[in-house]
C-alpha positions as CSV (number, residue, x, y, z in Angstrom):
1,X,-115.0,147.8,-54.4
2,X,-115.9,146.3,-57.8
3,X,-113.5,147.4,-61.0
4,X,-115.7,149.2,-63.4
5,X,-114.7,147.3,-66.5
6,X,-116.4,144.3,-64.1
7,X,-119.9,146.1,-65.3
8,X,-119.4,145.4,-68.5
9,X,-118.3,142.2,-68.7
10,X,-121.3,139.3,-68.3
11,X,-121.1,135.7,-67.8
12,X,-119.9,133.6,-71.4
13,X,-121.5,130.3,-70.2
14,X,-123.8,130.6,-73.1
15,X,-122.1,132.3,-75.6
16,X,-118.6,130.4,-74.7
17,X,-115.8,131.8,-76.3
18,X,-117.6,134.5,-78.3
19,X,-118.5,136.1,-75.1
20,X,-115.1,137.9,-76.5
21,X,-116.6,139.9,-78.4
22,X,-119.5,141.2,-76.2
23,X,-122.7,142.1,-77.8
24,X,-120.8,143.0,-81.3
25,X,-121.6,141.5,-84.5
26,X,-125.2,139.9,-83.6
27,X,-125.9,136.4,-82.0
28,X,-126.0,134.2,-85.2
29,X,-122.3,135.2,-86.4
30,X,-121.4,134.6,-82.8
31,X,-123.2,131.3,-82.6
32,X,-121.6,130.2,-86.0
33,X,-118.0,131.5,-85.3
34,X,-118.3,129.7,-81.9
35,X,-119.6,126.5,-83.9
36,X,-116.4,126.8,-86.6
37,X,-113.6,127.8,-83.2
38,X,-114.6,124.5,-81.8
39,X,-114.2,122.7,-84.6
40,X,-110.7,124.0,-85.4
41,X,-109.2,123.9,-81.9
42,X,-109.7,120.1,-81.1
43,X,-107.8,117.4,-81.2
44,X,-107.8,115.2,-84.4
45,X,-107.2,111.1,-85.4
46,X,-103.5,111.2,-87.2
47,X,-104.1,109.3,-90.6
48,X,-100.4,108.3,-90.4
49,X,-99.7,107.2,-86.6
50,X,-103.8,106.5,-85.7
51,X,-103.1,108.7,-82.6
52,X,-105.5,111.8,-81.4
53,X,-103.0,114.4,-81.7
54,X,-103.8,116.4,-85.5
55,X,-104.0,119.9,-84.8
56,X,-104.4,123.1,-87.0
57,X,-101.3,124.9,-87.5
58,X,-102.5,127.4,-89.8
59,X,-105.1,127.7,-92.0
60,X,-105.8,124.7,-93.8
61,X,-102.1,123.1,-92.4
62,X,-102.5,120.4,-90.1
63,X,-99.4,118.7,-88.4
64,X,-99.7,115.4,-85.9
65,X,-97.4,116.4,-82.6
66,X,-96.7,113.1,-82.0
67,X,-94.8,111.7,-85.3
68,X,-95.1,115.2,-86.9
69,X,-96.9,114.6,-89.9
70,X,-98.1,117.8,-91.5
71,X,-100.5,117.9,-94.1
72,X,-103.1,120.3,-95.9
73,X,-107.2,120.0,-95.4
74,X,-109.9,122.1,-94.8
75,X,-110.0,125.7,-93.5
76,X,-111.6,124.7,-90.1
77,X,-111.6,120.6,-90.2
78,X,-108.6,118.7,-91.8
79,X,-110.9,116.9,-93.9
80,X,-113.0,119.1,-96.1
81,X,-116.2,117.9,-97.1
82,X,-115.2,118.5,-100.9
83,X,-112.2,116.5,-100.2
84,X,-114.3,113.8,-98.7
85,X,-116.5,113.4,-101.9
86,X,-113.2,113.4,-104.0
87,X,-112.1,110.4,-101.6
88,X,-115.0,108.5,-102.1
89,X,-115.4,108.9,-106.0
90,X,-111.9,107.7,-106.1
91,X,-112.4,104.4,-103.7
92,X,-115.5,103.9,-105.9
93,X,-113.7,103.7,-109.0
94,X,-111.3,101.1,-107.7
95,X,-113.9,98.8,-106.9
């Protein structure tokens, strides 16, 4: 015999790890929250050591887990895209 929370519970192949939250909050925040989670829970390029190991520590704290750099960056992404045009104003005006 099947459990009856089993009823309730579909597939997440398409929603991934939104299927969480079940059919709350309407398919485009789902979609975009699954687009952001993915973004924040992988594996980033160290800018210290060069090695794929930056991950998110809290929000906007990033720390490498192999020679434990930590820096702050973006909410989601440890290089904000504000930060990025500030980056390349700056290595514009050394040129």
């Amino acid at each position: 015999m099947q459990s009856p929370l089993s009823n309730f519970m579909g597939r997440t192949k398409k929603v991934k790890s939104a299927g969480r939250f079940g059919t709350r909050y309407g398919l485009r925040v789902r979609r975009t929250w699954v687009e952001i989670d993915v973004l924040q829970r992988q594996k980033y390029v160290c800018k210290k050591c060069g090695k794929r190991a930056v991950k998110r520590v809290g929000t906007a704290i990033w720390e490498c887990k192999s020679c434990g750099y930590k820096f702050a960056g973006g909410a989601y992404i440890p290089v904000s895209p504000a930060a990025k045009i500030v980056e390349q104003a700056i290595s514009r005006g050394r040129s």
